[in-house]
MARTIVO-419251 format. One line per field, with one value per residue: x, y, z of N, C-alpha, C in turn. Coordinates in steps of 0.1 Angstrom, whole numbers, m for minus. Atoms other than C-alpha are relative to their C-alpha. Example, Ala and Ser with C-alpha at 12.3 -4.5 7.8 and 13.67 -1.06 7.14 Angstrom:
// MARTIVO-419251
nc1 <- 9 m9
nc2 <- m12 m11
nc3 <- 0 0
cac1 <- 123 137
cac2 <- m45 m11
cac3 <- 78 71
cc1 <- 9 m8
cc2 <- 12 11
cc3 <- 0 8
END
This chain:
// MARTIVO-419251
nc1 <- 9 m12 7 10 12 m1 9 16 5 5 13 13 3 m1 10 16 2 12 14 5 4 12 9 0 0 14 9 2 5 14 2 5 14 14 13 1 9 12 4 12 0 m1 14 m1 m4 5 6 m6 m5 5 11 8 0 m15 0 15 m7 m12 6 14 m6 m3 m12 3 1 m7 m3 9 1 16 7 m12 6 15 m7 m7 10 14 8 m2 15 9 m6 m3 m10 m1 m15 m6 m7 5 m3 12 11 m4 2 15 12 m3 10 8 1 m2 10 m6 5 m12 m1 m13 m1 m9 6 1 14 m2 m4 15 10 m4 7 17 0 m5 9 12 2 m6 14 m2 9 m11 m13 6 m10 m1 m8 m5 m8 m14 m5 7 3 12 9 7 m6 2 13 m4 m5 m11 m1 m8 m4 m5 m7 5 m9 m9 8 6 m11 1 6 5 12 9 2 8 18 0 2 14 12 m1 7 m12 m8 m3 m6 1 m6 1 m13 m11 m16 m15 m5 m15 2 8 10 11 0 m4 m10 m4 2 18 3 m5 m2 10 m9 7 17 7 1 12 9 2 3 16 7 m3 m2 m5 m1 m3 m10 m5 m7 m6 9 m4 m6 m5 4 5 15 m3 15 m2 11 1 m9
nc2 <- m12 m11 m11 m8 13 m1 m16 m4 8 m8 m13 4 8 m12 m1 9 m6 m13 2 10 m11 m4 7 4 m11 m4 5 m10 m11 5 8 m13 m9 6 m15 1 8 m7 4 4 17 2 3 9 10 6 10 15 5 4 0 m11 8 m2 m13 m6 6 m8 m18 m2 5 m5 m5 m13 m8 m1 m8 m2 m9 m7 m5 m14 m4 m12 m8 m8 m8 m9 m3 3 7 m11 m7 11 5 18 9 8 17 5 16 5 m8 m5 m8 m8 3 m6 m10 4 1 m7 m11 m8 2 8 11 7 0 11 3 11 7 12 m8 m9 15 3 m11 3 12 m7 m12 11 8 m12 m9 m17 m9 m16 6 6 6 m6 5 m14 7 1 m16 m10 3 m2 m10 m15 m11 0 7 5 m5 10 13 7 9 10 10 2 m5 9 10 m3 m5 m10 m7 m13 m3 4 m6 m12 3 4 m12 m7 5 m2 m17 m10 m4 15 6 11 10 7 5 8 2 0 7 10 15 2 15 m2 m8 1 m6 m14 m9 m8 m9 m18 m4 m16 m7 2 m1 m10 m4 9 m8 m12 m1 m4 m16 m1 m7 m1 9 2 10 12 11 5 7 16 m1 3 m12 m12 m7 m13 m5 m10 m16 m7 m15
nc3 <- 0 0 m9 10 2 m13 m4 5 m5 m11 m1 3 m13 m7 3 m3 m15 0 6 m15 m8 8 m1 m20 m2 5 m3 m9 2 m1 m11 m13 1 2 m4 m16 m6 m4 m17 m6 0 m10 1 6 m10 m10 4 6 m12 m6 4 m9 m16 m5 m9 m11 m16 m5 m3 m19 m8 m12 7 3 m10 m6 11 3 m8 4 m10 2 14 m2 m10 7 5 m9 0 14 0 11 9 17 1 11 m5 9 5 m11 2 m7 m9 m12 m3 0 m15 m14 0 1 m15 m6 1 16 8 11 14 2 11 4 13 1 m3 m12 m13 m5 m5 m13 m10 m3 m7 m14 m1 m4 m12 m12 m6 m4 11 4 6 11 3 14 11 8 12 m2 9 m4 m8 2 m4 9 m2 m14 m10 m12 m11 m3 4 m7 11 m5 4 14 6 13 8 13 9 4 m9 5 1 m9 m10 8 m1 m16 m3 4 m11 m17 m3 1 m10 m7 8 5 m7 5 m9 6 m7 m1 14 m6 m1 m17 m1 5 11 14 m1 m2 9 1 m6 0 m8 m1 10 15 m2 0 15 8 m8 1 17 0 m10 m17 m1 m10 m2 m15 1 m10 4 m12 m7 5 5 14 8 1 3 4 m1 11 6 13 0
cac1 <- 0 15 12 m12 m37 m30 m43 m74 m81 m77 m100 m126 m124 m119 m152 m177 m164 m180 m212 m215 m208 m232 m256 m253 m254 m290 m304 m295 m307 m341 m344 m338 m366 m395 m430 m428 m452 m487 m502 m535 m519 m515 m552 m544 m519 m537 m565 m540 m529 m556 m596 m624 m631 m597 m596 m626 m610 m579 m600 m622 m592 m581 m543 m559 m574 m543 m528 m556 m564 m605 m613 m580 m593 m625 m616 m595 m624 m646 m680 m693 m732 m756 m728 m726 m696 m682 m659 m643 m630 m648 m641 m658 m675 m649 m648 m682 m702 m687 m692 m726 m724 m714 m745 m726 m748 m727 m723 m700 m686 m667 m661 m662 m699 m686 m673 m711 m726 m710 m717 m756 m754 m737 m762 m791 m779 m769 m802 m787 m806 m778 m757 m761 m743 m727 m711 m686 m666 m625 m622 m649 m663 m699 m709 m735 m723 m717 m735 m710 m695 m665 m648 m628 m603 m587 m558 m570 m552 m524 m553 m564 m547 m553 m555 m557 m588 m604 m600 m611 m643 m642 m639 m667 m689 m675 m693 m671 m662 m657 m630 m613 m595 m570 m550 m524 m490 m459 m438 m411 m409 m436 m454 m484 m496 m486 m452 m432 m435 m472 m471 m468 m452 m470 m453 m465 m502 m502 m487 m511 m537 m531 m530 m565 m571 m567 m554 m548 m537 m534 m507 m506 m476 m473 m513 m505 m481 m477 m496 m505 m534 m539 m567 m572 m595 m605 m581
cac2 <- 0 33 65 82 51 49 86 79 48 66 96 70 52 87 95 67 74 108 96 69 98 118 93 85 123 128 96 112 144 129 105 139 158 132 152 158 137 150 155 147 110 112 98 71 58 56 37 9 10 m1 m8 16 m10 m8 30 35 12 31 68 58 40 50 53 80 97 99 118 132 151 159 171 200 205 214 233 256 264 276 281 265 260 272 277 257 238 214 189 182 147 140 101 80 110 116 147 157 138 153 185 180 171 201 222 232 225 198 190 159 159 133 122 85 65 39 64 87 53 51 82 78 49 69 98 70 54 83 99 133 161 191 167 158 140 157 137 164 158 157 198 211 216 221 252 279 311 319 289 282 298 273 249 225 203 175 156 162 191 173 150 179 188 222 241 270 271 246 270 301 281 272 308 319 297 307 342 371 368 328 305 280 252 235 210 185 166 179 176 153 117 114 79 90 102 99 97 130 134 140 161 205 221 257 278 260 260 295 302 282 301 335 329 322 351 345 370 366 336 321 293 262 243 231 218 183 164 155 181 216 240 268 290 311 347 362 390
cac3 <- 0 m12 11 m8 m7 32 38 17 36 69 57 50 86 101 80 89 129 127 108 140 162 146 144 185 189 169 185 221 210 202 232 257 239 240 245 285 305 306 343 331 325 362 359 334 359 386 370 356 394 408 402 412 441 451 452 469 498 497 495 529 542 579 562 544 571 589 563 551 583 572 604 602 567 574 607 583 560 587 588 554 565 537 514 473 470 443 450 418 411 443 434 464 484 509 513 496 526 550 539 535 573 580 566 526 502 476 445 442 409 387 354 364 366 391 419 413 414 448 463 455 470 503 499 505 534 552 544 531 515 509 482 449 423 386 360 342 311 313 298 320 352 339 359 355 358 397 410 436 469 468 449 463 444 460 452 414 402 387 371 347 317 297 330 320 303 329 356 333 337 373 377 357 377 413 427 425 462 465 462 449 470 460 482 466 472 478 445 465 471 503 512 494 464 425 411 415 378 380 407 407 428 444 426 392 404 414 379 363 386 375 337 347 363 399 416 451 472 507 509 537 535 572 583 564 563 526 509 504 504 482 484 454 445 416 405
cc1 <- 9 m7 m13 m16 m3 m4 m10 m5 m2 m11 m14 m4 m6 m18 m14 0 m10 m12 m2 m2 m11 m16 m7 m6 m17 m10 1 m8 m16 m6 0 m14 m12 m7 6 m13 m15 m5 m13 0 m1 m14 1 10 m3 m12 5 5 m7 m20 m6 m1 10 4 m8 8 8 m3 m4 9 6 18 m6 m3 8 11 m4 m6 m13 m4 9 m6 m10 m1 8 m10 m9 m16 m3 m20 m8 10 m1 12 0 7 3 12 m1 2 m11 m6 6 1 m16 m13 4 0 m9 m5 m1 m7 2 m13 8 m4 14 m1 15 1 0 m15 m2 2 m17 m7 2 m3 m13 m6 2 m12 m15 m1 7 m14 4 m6 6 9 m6 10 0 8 10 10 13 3 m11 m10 m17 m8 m6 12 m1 m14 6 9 18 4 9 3 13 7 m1 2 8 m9 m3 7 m9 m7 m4 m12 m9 0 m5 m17 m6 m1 m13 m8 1 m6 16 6 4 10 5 14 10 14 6 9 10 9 19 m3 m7 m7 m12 m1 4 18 7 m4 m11 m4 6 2 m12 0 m6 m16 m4 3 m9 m14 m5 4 m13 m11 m3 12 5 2 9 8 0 4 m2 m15 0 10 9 m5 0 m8 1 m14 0 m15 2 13 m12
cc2 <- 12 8 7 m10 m1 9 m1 m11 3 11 m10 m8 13 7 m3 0 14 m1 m5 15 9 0 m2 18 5 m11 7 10 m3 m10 10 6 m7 10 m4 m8 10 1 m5 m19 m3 m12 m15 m11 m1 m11 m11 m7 m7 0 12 m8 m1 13 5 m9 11 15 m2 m10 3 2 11 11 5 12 10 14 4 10 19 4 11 14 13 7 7 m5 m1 m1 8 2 m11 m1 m12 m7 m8 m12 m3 m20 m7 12 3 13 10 m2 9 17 7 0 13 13 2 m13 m9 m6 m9 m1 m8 m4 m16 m5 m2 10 10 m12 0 7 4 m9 5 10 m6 m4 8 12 20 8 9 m9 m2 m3 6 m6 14 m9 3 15 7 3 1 8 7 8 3 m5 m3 11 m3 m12 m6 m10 m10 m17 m6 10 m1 m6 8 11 11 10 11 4 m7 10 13 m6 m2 13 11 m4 m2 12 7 m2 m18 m5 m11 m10 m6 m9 m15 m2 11 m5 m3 m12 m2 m16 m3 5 m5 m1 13 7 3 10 16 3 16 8 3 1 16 3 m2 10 18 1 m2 5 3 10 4 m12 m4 m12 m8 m6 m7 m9 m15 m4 m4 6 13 7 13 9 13 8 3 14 13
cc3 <- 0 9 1 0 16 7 m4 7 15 m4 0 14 8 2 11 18 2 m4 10 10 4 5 19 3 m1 9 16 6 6 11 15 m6 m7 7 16 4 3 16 2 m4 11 6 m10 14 14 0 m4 13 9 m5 7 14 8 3 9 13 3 0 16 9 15 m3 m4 9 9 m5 m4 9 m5 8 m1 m10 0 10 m7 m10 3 m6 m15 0 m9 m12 m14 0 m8 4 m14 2 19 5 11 8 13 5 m2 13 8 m2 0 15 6 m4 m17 m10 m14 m9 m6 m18 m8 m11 m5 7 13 14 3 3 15 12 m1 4 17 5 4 12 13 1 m3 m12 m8 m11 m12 m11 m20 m5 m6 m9 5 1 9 11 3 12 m5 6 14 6 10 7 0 m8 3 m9 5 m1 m16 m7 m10 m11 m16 m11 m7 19 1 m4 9 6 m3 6 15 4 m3 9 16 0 2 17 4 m5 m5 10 m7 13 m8 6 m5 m15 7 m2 16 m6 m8 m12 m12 m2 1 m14 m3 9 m3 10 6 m7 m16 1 2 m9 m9 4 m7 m12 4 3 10 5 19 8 15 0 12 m1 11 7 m4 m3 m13 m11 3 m5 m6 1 m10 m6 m11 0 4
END
């Protein structure tokens, strides 16, 4: 092999190393910038995690309540008697009964059959007249225009994707002086709850918040300890 034949056989190794390189470099590329994880999958994998009869145990479980804290909850809301409240993605009725109990006029609301099936089933053998039960679609919390005092949104936040316009609409149909609840995990690794990558931090909720035109906002990191409560006003 002359010199000259020996430099073009190197340029051609030299070559096809850099195409490999390249190649590794683009697949990389494209394997960092898959779409990001939606939050309203957070909802798909909890349903593959477990049946509705299975979360309904683990909603009205005494693990939950422990956590959970209802009684602090409510205690923190004050004086609710007489007032319209939703409880979106109310799932089994834990929270909507019991406010219910406590005088608030409720509408549990969900966009699964099985779980409204369950809480008109509750609403029966408890004998209660202030509650009542709303199917709502994925995109929308099917209010009128300021029919409620309060909406409360529990541990279902993360669940709903385009938040922005949902809560445009949650807002139309709160009264100008009422608001909107929202208590969620912690976006760490706690005992409870979703993975981290489905959870928001505060921060991203009250951002989220005031693209939708909220406007002022009370913060409780410290009454639970694996979530936090936001309490959010109209601008």
């Amino acid at each position: 092999m002359n010199k000259i034949t020996f430099l073009f056989v190197l340029l051609i190794i030299a070559g096809c190393g850099n195409t490999s390189q390249n190649h590794k470099k683009s697949n990389n590329k494209h394997n960092h910038e898959e779409k990001p994880i939606k939050h309203g999958s957070a909802n798909d994998h909890m349903h593959k995690e477990a049946s509705v009869e299975e979360l309904i145990k683990r909603f009205e479980s005494p693990e939950r309540d422990a956590y959970q804290q209802p009684s602090k909850v409510l205690d923190y809301l004050g004086n609710i008697e007489g007032q319209t409240i939703i409880d979106i993605g109310a799932g089994s009725g834990y929270f909507s009964v019991k406010l219910a109990e406590k005088g608030a006029n409720v509408i549990a609301a969900d966009v699964n059959d099985e779980f409204l099936s369950y809480i008109k089933k509750r609403i029966e053998e408890n004998n209660l007249k202030n509650i009542e039960t709303r199917k709502i679609p994925y995109d929308s919390p099917s209010l009128k225009d300021n029919e409620v005092d309060k909406v409360l949104v529990v541990n279902t936040y993360h669940h709903i994707a385009n938040r922005k316009d949902y809560f445009m609409k949650v807002k139309q149909g709160t009264k100008p002086n009422g608001e909107l609840i929202i208590i969620d995990f912690f976006k760490t690794d706690v005992p409870v709850g979703p993975p981290s990558n489905h959870k928001l931090s505060i921060d991203e909720v009250v951002q989220e918040l005031k693209k939708a035109g909220y406007g002022s906002f009370s913060i409780l990191a410290d009454l639970l300890p694996y979530q936090y409560i936001i309490i959010a006003k109209q601008a």
